[in-house]
C-alpha positions in Angstrom: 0.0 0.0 0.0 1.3 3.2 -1.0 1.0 5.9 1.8 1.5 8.8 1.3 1.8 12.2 4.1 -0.8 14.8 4.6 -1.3 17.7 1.4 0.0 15.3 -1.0 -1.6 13.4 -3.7 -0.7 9.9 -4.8 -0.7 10.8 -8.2 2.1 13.0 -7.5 4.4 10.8 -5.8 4.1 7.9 -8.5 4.5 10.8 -11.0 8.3 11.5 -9.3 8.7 7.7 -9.4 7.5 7.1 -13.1 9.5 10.4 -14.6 12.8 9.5 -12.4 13.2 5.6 -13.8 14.2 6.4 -17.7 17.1 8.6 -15.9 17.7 6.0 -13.3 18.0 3.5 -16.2 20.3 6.0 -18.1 22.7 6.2 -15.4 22.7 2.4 -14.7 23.3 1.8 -18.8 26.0 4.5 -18.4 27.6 3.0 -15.2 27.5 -0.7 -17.4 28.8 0.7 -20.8 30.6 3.3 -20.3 32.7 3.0 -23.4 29.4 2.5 -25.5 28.7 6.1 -23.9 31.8 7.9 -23.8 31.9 6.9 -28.1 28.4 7.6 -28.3 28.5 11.0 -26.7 25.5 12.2 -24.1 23.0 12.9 -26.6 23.4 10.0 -29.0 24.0 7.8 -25.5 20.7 9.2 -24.3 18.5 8.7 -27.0 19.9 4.9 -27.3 18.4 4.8 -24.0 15.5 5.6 -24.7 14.5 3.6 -28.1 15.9 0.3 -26.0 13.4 1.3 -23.5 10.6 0.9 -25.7 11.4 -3.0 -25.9 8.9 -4.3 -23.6 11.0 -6.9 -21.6 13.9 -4.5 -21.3 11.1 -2.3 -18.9 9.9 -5.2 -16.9 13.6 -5.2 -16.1 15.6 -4.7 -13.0 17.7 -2.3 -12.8 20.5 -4.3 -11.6 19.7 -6.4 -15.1 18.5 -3.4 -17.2 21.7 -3.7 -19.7 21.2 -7.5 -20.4 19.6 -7.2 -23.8 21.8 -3.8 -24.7 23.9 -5.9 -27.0 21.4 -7.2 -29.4 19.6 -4.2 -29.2 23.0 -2.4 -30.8 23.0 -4.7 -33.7 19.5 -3.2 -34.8 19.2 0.1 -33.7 20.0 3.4 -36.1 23.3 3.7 -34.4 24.9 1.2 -35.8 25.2 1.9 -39.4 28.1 4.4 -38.4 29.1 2.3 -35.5 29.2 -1.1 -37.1 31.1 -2.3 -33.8 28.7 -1.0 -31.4 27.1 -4.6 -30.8 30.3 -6.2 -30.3 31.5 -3.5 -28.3 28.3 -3.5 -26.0 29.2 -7.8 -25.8 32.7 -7.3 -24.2 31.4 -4.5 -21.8 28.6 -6.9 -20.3 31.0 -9.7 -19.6 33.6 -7.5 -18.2 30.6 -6.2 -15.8 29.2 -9.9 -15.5 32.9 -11.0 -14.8 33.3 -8.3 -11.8 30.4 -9.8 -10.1 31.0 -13.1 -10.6 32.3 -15.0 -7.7 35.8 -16.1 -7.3 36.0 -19.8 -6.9 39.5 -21.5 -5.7 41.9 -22.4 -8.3 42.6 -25.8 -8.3 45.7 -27.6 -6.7 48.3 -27.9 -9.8 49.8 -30.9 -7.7 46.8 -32.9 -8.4 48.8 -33.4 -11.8 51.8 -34.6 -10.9 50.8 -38.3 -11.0 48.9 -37.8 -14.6 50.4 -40.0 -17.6 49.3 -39.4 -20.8 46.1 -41.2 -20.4 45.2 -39.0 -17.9 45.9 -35.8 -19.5 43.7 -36.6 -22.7 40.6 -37.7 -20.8 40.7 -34.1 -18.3 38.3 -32.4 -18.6 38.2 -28.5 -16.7 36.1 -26.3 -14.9 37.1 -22.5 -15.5 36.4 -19.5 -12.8 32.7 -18.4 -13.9 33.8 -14.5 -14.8 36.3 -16.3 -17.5 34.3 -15.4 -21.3 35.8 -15.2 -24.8 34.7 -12.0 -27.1 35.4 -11.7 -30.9 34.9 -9.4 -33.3 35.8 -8.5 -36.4 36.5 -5.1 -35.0 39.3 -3.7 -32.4 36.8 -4.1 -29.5 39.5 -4.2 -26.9 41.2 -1.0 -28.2 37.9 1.0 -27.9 36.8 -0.5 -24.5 40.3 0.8 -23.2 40.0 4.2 -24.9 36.4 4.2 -22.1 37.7 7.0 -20.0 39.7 9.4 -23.3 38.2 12.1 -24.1 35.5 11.7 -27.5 37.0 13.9 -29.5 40.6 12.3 -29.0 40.3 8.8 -29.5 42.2 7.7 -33.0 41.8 4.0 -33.6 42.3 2.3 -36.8 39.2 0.0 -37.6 40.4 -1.4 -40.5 41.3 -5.0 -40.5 42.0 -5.4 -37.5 40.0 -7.9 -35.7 40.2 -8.7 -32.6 39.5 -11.8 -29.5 39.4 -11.0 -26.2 39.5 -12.7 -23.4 37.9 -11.4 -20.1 38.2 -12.5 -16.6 38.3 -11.0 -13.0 41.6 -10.6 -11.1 41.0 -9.5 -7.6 39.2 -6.9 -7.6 39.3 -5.8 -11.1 38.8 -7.2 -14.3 41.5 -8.1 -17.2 40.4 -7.9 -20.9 43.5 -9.9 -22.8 44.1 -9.8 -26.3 43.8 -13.7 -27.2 45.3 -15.0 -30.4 42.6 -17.4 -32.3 43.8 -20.4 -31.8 43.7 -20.2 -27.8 40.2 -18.4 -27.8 39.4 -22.0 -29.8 40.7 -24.0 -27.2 39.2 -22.1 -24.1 35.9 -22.3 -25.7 36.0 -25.9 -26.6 37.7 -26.9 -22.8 34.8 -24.4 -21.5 32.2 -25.9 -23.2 33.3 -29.3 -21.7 35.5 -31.1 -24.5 38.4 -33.3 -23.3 41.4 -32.2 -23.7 42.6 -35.0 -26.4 39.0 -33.8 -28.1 40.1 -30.4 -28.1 43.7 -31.1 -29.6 42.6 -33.0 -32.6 40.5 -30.0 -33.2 43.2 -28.3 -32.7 45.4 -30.4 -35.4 42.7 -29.3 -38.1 44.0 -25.5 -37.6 47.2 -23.3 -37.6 47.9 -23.9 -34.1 50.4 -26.7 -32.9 49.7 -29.0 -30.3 52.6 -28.1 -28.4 51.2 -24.6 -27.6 48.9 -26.2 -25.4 52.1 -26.3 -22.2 52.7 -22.6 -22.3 49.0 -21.8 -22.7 48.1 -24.4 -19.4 50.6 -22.4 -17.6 49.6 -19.3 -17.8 45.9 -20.4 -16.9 47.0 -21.9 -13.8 48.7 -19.2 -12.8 46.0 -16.6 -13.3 43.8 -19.4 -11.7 41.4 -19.8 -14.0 40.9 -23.4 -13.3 39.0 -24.6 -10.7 38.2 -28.1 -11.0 39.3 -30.9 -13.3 37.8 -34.5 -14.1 39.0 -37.8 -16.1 36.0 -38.4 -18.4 35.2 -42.4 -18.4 37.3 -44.6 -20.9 35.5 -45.5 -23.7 34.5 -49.6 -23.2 
């Protein structure tokens, strides 16, 4: 029930609540994207808001989920035919603010390998921290998310050729957006997705990429702790 004090009318307090939410929902999209702002400059940013509004599950909403569905709303709206990378772009920004609240789970114990044959190794299968996401694009999406907080009118960046993948993932409390070359973006997403690892190298051996760049790539994950569980997948009978 909606009570409201002496000398005011309820239409007039659900009046400040109804006028106040599209700027409350501005300011959330802004806090969520701000590099899909900052390139889209206040007017331009604003008006976005307001046409992805007019989708009718964006407004039933939360406004801690408001910018869920900004993404594929970029890929449609007017907008992007001068920012073809604006969909993309809006991607990588909602992982790197679904990465920051995702929960940090411990990174498994690299001794648990130390007994592992080559049996082992092909049947693992791994569980990677839940903020860890690949993004690619045909454009420099990294570049522009990291040009976020330049000024509009100074950012130069070449978007020509020059694709990029990035991987995203939370470090403390911050969030890392790596430049990932394509062949280890195609093995995180097929170890992520649940493949073995022996599944994942004779994938692997239909590309560029050499099986032996799977050590050095291991490595690195461990160390960033991106691995929190593994499992041997039953032998085939």
């Amino acid at each position: 029930m909606l009570r409201v004090p002496p000398g005011v009318e309820a239409r007039d307090r659900i009046a400040v609540y109804r006028d106040g939410y599209p700027a409350r929902v501005l300011e959330a999209l802004r806090e969520a994207y701000p590099a899909i702002a900052n390139i889209c400059g206040e007017g331009s940013f604003a008006n976005l808001t307001r046409r992805y509004l007019r989708d009718r599950e964006v407004s039933r909403s939360s406004l801690n989920d408001i910018g869920r569905r900004l993404p594929d709303h970029c890929a449609l709206d007017p907008l992007a035919t001068g920012l073809p990378f604006l969909a993309d772009l809006a991607r990588l920004e909602w992982e790197v603010l679904r990465a920051f609240h995702s929960r940090d789970w411990a990174a498994v114990d690299p001794t648990v390998f130390a007994a592992w044959d080559m049996s082992d190794w092909e049947r693992a299968v791994f569980t990677l921290q839940p903020s860890v996401s690949v993004v690619r694009s045909p454009w420099p999406i990294r570049d522009l998310w990291e040009a976020r907080r330049t000024p509009r009118g100074e950012i130069d960046i070449d978007l020509t050729d020059r694709p990029q993948t990035v991987l995203v993932r939370r470090n403390a409390d911050d969030v890392d957006c790596v430049a990932l070359p394509t062949h280890e973006a195609e093995v995180l997403e097929s170890l992520s997705g649940g493949a073995t690892l022996a599944a994942t190298l004779d994938a692997l051996s239909e590309s560029d990429a050499a099986a032996a760049d799977i050590g050095p790539m291991f490595s690195s994950w461990l160390a960033a702790g991106m691995i929190t569980a593994v499992r041997l997948a039953p032998t085939d009978s």
